[in-house]
LOSE-313386 format. One record per residue (C-alpha): x, y, z. Coordinates in steps of 0.25 Angstrom, whole numbers, plus 5000, padded with zeros to 4 digits. Example, Ala and Ser with C-alpha at 12.3 -4.5 7.8 and 13.67 -1.06 7.14 Angstrom:
<rs>
504949825031;505549965029;
</rs>
This chain:
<rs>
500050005000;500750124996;500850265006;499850344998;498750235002;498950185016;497950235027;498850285040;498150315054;498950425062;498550415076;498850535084;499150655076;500050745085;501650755085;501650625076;500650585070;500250725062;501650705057;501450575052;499950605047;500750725038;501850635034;500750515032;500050595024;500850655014;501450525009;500050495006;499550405017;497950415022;498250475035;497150465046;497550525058;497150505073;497050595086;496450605097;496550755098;496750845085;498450865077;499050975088;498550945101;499250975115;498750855121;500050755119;501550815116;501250895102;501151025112;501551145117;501851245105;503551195102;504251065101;505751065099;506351025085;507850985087;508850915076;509750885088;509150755096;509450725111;508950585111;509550515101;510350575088;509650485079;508350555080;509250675071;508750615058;507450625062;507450745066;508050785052;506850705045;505750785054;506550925052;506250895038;504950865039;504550985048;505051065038;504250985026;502950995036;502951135038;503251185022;502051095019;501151155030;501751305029;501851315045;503051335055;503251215063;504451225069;505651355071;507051305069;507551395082;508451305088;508551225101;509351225110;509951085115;510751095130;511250995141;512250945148;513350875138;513350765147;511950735144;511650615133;510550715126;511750825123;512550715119;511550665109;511250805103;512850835101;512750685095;511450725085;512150855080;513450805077;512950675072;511850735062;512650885060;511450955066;511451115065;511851145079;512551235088;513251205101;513251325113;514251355123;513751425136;514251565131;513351545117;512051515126;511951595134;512351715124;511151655113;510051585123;510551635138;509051595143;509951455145;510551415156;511751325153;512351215161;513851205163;514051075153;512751095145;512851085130;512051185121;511551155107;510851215098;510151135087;509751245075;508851155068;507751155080;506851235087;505551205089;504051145083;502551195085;502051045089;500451075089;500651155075;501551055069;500550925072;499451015065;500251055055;500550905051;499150865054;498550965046;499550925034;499350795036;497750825033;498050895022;498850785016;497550705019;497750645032;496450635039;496550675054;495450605065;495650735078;495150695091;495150545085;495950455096;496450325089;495850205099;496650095094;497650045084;497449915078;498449845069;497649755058;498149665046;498149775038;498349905044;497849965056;496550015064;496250135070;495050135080;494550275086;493350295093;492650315078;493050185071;494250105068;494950135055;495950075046;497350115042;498550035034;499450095045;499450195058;500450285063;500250295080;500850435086;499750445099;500950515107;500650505122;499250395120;500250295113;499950175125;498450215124;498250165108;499450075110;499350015125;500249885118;501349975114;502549905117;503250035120;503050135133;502750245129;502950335142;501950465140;502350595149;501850715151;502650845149;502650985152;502851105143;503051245151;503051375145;504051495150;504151635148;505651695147;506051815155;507051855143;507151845129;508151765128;506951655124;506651715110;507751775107;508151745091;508551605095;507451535102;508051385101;507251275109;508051205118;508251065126;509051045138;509450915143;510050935157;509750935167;508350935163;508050895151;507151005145;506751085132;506051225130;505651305117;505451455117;504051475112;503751525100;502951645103;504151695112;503551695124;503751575133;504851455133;504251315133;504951215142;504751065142;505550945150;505950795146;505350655147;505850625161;505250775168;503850725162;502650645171;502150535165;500850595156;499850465161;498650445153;498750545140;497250565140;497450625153;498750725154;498950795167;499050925160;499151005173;500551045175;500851045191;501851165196;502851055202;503051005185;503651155183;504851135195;505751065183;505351185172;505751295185;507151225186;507251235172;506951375169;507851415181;509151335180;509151335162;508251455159;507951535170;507251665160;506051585159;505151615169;504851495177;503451505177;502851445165;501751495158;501251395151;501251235153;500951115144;500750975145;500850865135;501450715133;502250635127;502850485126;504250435130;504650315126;505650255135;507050275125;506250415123;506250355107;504950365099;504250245094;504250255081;503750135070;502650025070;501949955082;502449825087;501649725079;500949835069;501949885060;500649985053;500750055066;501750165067;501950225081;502550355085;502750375100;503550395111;504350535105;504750545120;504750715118;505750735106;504750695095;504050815089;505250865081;505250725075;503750715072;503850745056;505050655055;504150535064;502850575056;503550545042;504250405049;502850355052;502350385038;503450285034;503150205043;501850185041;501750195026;503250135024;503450045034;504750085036;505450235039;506750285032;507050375045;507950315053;506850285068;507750135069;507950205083;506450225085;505950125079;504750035084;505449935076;506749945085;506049955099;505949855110;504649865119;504749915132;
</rs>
């Protein structure tokens, strides 16, 4: 059966899965997409108006290419929609040199000749002085970064998908998957339907549509606080993003409208989220004690009172790696999930790998690392 005529369920169409729906449907698949809510929601980890985009990776320098395939294709999505998705503005990479993350960033660059630039403590604090160095940190800055508009971008690729003839089911959650000799079912509360394959990226509600997942998948609840600087060193003419690794791992974006500073913390400051139909979305003044050290110790111009607060979810797996490739057992399911916080800059790139898969079969990318295929139960 050639691409043109398969019939592909995407279920969930937030940070993946309106990626995949766009790059679904311009290879001329039947696209009919699934969510509980509507493309752009706030409800799982797609929120909070800035998501980092970095070529340099912490984790693990193999993800580089992948980022080159989904720098790429942000570019391609926004020619063919006309709108600004991301702002190349840098970002701004510190931590102790000692620390494995700094060490894998240094690896990334000189391994893939990444546009960089490597800061000594006079050279930061003459161009970002709101930055607090300490005595053996590292500084890098990654040119090709800055950051992305989450909710905009998931409408964006939703709404081309559409155009391209996806058809898109809002406030439609998916029931249950059901693998059969010749493709699959997809049962919602209307009916059950059927598809020759299905592309699953259900983020944070992964164990409720797939309680036989041979993988944990371990869902936490995050905060995102918003403060406001007492200079303007914040929006100056550079305005890079930034991640620090130690001593707390933590990340901020000056926002857009030059106003506030957006901070958020890693996996292991994050409570456990609990059932994902029922977020705790009250943030609890005791939660802001590690955002007040922060401000006061790395960046002490912010003023440590936020003004705004956010939370959302997302999935950690437990090597923090993705699960990416075809269930266990039903190789016309194609999974996305566990992005464990760095997948957003990646989703064009893991949109386009789950058109191959499910159309293909196969993937030129280089995911071995990722791989379903490659992964042993937990």
């Amino acid at each position: 059966m050639s691409a043109a005529r398969k019939r592909v369920a995407v279920v969930g169409v937030g940070t993946m899965g309106s990626q995949a729906a766009w790059r679904l449907a311009a290879r001329g698949a039947e696209v009919v997409a699934y969510d509980r809510f509507a493309p752009g929601h706030d409800r799982s980890a797609a929120g909070g108006e800035t998501r980092i985009f970095r070529s340099a990776h912490f984790e693990d320098s193999r993800y580089v290419p992948l980022l080159q395939h989904a720098d790429t294709l942000w570019e391609q999505l926004e020619q063919e929609t006309g709108r600004e998705l991301r702002r190349l503005s840098g970002c701004l990479l510190m931590g102790s040199t000692e620390h494995q993350q700094m060490a894998t960033v240094l690896q990334s660059i000189a391994e893939h000749g990444l546009d960089h630039e490597v800061l000594d403590a006079e050279a930061m604090a003459k161009r970002f002085p709101q930055y607090r160095l300490e005595d053996g940190d590292a500084a890098v800055l990654d040119r090709r970064a800055g950051f992305i508009h989450p909710e905009l971008t998931v409408q964006t690729a939703a709404r081309r998908a559409e155009r391209l003839g996806a058809r898109i089911h809002r406030y439609t959650p998916v029931r249950e998957i059901v693998p059969v000799a010749n493709g699959v079912e997809i049962r919602t509360d209307a009916g059950s339907e059927h598809f020759d394959t299905a592309v699953v990226t259900v983020g944070p509600w992964v164990k409720d549509l797939l309680p036989e997942l041979p993988w944990e998948v371990d869902i936490r609840r995050l905060i995102s606080a918003w403060y406001v600087p007492t200079t303007d060193a914040w929006f100056g003419e550079e305005r890079p993003a930034f991640i620090r690794t130690t001593p707390t791992h933590c990340y901020g974006l000056p926002s857009p409208d030059g106003v506030s500073v957006k901070l958020g913390l890693s996996r292991a400051l994050h409570k456990p989220a609990g059932d994902p139909n029922a977020l705790d979305r009250t943030v609890q003044p005791e939660e802001l004690e590690i955002f007040t050290e922060l401000i006061r110790r790395h960046m002490p111009d912010l003023h440590p009172d936020p003004t705004r607060l956010a939370v959302y979810m997302e999935g950690y797996t437990e090597s923090s790696r993705p699960l990416v490739g075809p269930l266990p057992g039903a190789d016309n399911v194609v999974l996305l999930a566990g992005f464990s916080g760095h997948g957003f800059k990646l989703s064009p790139a893991f949109g386009d790998i789950a058109a191959d898969l499910a159309l293909e079969g196969r993937t030129p990318q280089p995911i071995d690392f990722i791989s379903t295929h490659s992964r042993t139960a937990a």
